[in-house]
TIGUKOL-993415 format. One record per residue (C-alpha): residue number from 1; residue in three letters; x, z, y. Coordinates in Angstrom, 3 decimals, decimal comma. Layout:
# residues N
+-----+--------+----------+----------+----------+
! num ! residu !        x !        z !        y !
+-----+--------+----------+----------+----------+
! NUM !    ALA !        X !        Z !        Y !
...
+-----+--------+----------+----------+----------+
***
This chain:
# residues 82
+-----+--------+----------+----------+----------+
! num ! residu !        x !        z !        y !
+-----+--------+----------+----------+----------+
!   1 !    UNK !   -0,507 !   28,144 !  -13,984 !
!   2 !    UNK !    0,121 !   24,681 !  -12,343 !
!   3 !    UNK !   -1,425 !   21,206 !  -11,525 !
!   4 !    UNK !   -1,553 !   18,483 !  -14,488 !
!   5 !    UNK !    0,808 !   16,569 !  -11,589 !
!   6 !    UNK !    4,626 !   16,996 !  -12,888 !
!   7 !    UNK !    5,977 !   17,319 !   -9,201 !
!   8 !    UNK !    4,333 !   20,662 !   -9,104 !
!   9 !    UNK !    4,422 !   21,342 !  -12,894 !
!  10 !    UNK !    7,778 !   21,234 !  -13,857 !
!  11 !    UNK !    9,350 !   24,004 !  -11,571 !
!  12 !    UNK !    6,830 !   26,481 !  -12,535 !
!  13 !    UNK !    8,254 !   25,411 !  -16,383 !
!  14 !    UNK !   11,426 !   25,773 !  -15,388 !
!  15 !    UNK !   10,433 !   29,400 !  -14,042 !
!  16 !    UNK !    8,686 !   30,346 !  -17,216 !
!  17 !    UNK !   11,408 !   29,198 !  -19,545 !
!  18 !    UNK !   14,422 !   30,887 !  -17,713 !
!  19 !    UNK !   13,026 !   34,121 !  -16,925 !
!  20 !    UNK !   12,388 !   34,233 !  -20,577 !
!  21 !    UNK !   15,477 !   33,435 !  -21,652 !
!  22 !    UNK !   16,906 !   36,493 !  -19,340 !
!  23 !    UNK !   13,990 !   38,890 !  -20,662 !
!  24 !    UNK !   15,334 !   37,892 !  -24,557 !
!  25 !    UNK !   19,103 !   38,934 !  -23,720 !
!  26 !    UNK !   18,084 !   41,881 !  -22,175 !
!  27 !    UNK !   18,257 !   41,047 !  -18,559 !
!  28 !    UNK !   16,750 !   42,274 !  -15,136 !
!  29 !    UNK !   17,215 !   39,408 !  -13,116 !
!  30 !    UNK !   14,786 !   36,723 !  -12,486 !
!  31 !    UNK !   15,051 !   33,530 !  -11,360 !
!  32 !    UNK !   12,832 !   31,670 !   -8,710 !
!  33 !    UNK !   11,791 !   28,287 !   -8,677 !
!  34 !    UNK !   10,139 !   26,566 !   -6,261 !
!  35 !    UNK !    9,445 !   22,778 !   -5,010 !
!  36 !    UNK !    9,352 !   21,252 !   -1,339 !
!  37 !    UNK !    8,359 !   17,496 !   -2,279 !
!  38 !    UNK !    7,104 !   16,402 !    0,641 !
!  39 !    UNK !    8,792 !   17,186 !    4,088 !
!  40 !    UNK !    6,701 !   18,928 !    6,880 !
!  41 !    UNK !    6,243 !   17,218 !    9,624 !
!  42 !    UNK !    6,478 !   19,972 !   12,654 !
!  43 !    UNK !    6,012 !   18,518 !   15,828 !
!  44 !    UNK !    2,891 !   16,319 !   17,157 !
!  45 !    UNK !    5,074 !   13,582 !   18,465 !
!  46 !    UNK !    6,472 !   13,737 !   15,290 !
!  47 !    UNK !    3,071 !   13,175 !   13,816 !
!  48 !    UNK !    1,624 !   10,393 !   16,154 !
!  49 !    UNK !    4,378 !    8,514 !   16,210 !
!  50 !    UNK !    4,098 !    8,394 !   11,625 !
!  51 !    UNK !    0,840 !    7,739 !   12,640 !
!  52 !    UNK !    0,927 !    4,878 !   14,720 !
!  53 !    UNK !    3,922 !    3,239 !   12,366 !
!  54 !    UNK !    1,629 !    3,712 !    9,341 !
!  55 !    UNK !   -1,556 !    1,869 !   11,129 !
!  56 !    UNK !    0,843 !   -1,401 !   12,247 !
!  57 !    UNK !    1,812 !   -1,375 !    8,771 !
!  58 !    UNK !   -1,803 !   -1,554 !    7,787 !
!  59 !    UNK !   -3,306 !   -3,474 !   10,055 !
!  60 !    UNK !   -0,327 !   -6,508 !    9,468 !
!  61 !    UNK !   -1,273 !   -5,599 !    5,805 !
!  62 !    UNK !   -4,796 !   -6,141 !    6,602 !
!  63 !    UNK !   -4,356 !   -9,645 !    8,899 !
!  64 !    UNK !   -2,307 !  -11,406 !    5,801 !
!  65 !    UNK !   -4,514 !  -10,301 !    2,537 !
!  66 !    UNK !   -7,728 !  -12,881 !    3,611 !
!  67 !    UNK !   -5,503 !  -16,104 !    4,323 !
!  68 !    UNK !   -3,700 !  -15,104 !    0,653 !
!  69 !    UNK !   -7,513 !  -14,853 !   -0,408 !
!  70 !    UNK !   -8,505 !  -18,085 !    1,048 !
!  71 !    UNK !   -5,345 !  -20,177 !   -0,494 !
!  72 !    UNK !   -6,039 !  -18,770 !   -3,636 !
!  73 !    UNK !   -9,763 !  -19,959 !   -3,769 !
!  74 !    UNK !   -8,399 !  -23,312 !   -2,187 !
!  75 !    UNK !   -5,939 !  -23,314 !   -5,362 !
!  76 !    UNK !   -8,510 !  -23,202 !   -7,952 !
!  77 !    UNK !  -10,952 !  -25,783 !   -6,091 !
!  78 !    UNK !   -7,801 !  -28,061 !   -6,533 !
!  79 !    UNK !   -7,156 !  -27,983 !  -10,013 !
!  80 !    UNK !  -10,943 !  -27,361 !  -10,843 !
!  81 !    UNK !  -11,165 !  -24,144 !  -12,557 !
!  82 !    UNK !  -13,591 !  -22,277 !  -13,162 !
+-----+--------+----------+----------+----------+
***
């Protein structure tokens, strides 16, 4: 009925169980559930603009992980160990 991921999982649960609670008293309502977990993004500029933030964020990620690399090498030729 639902992903194994419990963002998406436990609404449709929470569907199941309520609208058979109302069926056991007798009841012709129902109740919908639904989930929105990630906000749409609707325009393009919008879009590019997530884009572009995302790849600085990488690519300042990316320039700082070798030096952290290299220091940690240069740690373990100081004390010997290996």
């Amino acid at each position: 009925m639902c992903s194994a991921e419990p963002v998406n999982c436990f609404p449709v649960l929470v569907n199941i169980l309520s609208n058979t609670l109302l069926r056991l008293f007798n009841s012709t309502a129902r109740i919908r559930v639904w989930s929105n977990p990630f906000r749409s993004i609707q325009s393009s500029e919008m879009k590019s603009d997530f884009f572009f933030i995302c790849l600085s964020y990488l690519l300042i990620l990316a320039a700082g992980l070798p030096p952290h690399f290299a220091v940690s090498s240069m740690e373990d030729y100081k004390v010997r160990s290996m």
